[in-house]
N, C-alpha and C positions, 0 to 999 in steps of 0.2 A: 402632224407634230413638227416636222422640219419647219413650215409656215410659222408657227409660235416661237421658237428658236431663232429663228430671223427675226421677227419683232420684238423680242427679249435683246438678240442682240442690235438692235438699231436704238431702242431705248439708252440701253447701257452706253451706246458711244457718244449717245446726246446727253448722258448727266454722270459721268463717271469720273468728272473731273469738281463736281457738285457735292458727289456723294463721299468723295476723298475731303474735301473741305467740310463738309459738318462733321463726319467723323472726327477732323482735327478739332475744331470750335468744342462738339460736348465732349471731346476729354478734356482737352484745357479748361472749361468749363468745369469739369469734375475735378478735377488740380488743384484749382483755383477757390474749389469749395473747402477742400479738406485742407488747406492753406491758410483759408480763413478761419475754418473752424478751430484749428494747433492756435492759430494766434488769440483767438478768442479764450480757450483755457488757459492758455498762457498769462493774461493781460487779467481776468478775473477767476475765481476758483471752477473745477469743472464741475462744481452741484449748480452752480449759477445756470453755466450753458447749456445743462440738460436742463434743467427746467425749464428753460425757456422753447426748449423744442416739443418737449414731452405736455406740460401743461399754457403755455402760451400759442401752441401752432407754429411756434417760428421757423419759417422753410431752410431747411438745410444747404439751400441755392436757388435762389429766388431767381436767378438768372434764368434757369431750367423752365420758368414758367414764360419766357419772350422766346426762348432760341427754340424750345421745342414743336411750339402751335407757327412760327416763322419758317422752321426749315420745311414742314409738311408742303406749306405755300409756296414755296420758291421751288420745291420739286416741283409741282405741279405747273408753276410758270415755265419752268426751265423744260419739263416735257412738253407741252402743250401748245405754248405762244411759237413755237416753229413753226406746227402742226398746221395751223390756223395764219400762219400770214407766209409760209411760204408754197399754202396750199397741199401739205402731204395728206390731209386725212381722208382729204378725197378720195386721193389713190391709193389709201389705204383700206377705206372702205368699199375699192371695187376690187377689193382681193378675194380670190377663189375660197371664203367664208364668209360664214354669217356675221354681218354688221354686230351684233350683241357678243359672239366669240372673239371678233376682234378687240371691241371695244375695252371688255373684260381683259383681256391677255394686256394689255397696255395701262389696264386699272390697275390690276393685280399687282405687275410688277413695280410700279411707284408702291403700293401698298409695304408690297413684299420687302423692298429696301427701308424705305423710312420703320418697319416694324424691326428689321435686323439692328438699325442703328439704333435705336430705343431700347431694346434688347441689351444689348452691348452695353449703355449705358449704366442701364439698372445696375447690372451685375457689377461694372466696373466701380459701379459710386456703392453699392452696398459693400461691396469689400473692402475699400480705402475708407467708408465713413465709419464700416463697421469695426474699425483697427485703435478707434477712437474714441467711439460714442456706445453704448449699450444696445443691444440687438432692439429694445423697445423702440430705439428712435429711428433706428433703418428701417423698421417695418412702418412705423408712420412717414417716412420717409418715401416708402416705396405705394402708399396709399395717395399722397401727396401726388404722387409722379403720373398717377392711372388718372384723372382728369385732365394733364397736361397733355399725355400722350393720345388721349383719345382724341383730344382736339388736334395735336399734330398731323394724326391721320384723317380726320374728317374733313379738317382744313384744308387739305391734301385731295382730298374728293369734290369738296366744294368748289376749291378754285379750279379743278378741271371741268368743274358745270360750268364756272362760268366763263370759263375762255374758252370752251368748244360751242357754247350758246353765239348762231351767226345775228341775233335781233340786237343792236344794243341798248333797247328799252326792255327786253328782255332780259338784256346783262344784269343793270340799278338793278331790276325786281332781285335775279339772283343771290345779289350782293346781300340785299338786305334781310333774304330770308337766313342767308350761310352765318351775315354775323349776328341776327336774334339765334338761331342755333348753337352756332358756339359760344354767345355769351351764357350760354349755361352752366356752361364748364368753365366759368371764373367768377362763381357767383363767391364762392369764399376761399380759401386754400389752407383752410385747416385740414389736417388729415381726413376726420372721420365724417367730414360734410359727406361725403361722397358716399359711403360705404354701403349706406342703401339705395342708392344712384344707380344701380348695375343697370338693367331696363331702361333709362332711359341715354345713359353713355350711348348703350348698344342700340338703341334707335337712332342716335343723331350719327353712329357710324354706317350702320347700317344705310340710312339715309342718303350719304355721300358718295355710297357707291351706287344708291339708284338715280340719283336724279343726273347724271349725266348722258345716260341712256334717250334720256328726253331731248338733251338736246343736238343728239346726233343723230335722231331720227327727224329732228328741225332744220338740221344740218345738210343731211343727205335730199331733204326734201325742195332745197333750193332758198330755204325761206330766209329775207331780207330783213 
């Protein structure tokens, strides 16, 4: 147990200053939304503005759809890219456990942070959106948000396959399977695309967390 607590905290001292900056970005992000949307009732009647979200799709913060699937990836840069160029995962992976225990404990907790901050978010944007807009449009709101975030966290998985991947013709392949995968999840951004999506969201996350396994047993193996 100590052993996991030491890798939680060596994780934490390498993105804690990452994790303090998207936290700022999706509130101000969320600020920024219900800022826009005052001014939009403001400027036209608010039966306009609901309509437009209620029966047009219109996203309550469209922003939410770059900065959510961007921060998952830059966690994963910001954990990972050390790992790999200044050679820790090796001595990581000769630690008194199992390569798949380790690997996990260090999956996990990029998981575990970018799902706290997504978390945080929702709640934070459904109460200031909800102080303004009728509870139907938060809840499309917060349907809107579940394709974004899955990708945040997949994307999140993905790029740690492929910066722990030591082949770089191995990398390309990577790339391109992670972004036909995530392009699923921007296939439209009306709320209720998704709604019967559930299945395969959770396969493409699911996903993210196994194929990095692959390539730390690629990794460990010596292969160029």
């Amino acid at each position: 147990m100590n052993l996991f607590k030491a890798l939680s905290y060596k994780e934490w001292m390498k993105t804690r200053k990452f994790i303090l900056v998207t936290f700022v970005l999706l509130a101000a992000v969320a600020v920024y939304s219900y800022i826009d949307i005052t001014y939009a009732i403001r400027m036209e009647e608010a039966v306009n503005v609901w309509y437009g979200f209620i029966f047009q799709g219109v996203s309550v913060s469209s922003l939410m759809m770059y900065l959510i699937p961007l921060s998952g990836i830059s966690m994963a840069i910001i954990q990972f890219v050390p790992e790999m160029t200044n050679k820790r995962l090796k001595l990581t992976l000769h630690l008194p456990a199992g390569e798949t225990r380790l690997v996990s404990a260090m999956l996990l907790y990029g998981y575990g942070v970018l799902f706290a901050l997504y978390f945080a978010c929702v709640i934070f944007m459904s109460v200031i959106i909800g102080m303004i807009l009728p509870s139907e449009v938060v809840g499309m709101m917060v349907l809107q948000f579940l394709p974004w975030i899955t990708a945040g966290l997949a994307g999140y998985g993905f790029t740690a396959w492929i910066c722990v991947e030591p082949s770089w013709k191995q990398r390309i392949f990577n790339m391109l399977i992670s972004v036909g995968l995530l392009s699923v999840l921007f296939v439209s951004i009306y709320p209720e695309t998704y709604s019967d999506f559930g299945w395969g969201m959770l396969l493409v996350l699911v996903s993210s967390f196994v194929f990095p396994f692959y390539s730390c047993v690629r990794f460990k193996q010596g292969i160029q």
